[in-house]
C-alpha positions in Angstrom: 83.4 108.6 124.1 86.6 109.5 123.4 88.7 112.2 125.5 90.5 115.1 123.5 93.5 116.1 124.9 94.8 119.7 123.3 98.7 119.8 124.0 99.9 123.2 123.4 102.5 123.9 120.7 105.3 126.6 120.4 105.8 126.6 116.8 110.1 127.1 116.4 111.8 128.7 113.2 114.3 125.9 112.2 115.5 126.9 108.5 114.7 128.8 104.9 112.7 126.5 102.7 115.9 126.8 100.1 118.2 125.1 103.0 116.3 121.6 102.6 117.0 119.8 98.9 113.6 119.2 97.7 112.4 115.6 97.7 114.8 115.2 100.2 115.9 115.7 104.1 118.3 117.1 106.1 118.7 117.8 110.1 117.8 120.8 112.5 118.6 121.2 116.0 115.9 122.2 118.7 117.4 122.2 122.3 119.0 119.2 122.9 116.6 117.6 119.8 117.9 116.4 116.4 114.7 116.7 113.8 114.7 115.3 110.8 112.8 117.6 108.2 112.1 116.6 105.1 110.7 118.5 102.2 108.7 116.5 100.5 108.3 118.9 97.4 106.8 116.0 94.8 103.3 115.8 97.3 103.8 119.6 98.3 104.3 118.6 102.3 106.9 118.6 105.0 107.2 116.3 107.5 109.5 116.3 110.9 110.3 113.3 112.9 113.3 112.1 115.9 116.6 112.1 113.7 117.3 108.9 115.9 117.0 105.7 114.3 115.1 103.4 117.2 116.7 100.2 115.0 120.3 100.9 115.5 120.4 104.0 117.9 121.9 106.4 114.6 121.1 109.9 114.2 120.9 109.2 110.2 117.1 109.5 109.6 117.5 112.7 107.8 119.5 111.1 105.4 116.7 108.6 104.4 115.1 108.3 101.4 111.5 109.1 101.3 108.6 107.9 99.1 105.1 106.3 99.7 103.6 103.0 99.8 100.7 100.8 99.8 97.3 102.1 97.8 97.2 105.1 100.4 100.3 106.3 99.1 101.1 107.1 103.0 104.5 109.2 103.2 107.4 107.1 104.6 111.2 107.3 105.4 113.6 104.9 104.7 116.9 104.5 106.9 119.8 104.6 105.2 121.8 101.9 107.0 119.3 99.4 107.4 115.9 100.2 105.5 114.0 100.0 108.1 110.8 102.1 106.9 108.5 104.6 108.7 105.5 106.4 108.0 105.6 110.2 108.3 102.0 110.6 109.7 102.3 108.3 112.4 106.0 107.4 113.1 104.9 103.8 113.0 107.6 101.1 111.6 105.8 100.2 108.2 108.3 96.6 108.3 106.6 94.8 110.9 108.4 95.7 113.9 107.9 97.7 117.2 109.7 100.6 116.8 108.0 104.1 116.7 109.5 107.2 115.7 108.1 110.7 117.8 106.5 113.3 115.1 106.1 116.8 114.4 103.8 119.1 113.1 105.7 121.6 110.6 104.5 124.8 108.8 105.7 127.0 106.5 105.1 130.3 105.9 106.5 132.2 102.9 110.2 130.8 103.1 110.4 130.2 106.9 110.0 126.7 108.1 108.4 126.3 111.7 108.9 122.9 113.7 105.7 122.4 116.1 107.5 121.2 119.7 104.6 120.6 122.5 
């Protein structure tokens, strides 16, 4: 049996809706934390994850380009330097390596975007 473990989540107002392009990405600041948010408008989501790059060490991940791949059509990032490509459900690198990218939940109500921080 597996254990459930319910982390508690202060949900932070990061942005209007209109101040991400759509299909696109740009960066918020929470605390010390640059989030990437990306406003996925073609699938009707949002997604969050680490602005830092685990590849190179860049805080460019909000510049990616995002799309889907395989026959799941999971959600990934690409970074913009070096390609490297992440899924934006998990965080996992989809090119083979080890890196991992830290996630967010993200919810919008109206035209107020909310970052889920535990």
């Amino acid at each position: 049996m597996e254990a459930v473990i319910d982390v508690a989540v202060e949900w932070v107002f990061v942005c209007k809706t209109d101040d991400i392009p759509q299909n696109g990405g740009g960066c918020v600041k929470v605390g010390d934390e640059q989030i990437a948010l990306y406003n996925f408008s073609r699938r009707g989501e949002w997604y969050a994850t680490q602005n830092l790059c685990p590849h190179k060490q860049q805080m460019v991940l909000s510049r990616g380009m995002i799309g889907s791949t395989g026959d799941t059509c999971e959600p990934k990032v690409a970074c913009p330097f070096h390609k490297k490509t992440f899924s934006l459900l998990s965080g996992e690198c989809l090119t083979g390596e080890e890196y991992q990218l830290k996630t967010y939940p993200v919810k919008v109500e109206g035209d107020k975007v909310y970052v889920g921080i535990e």
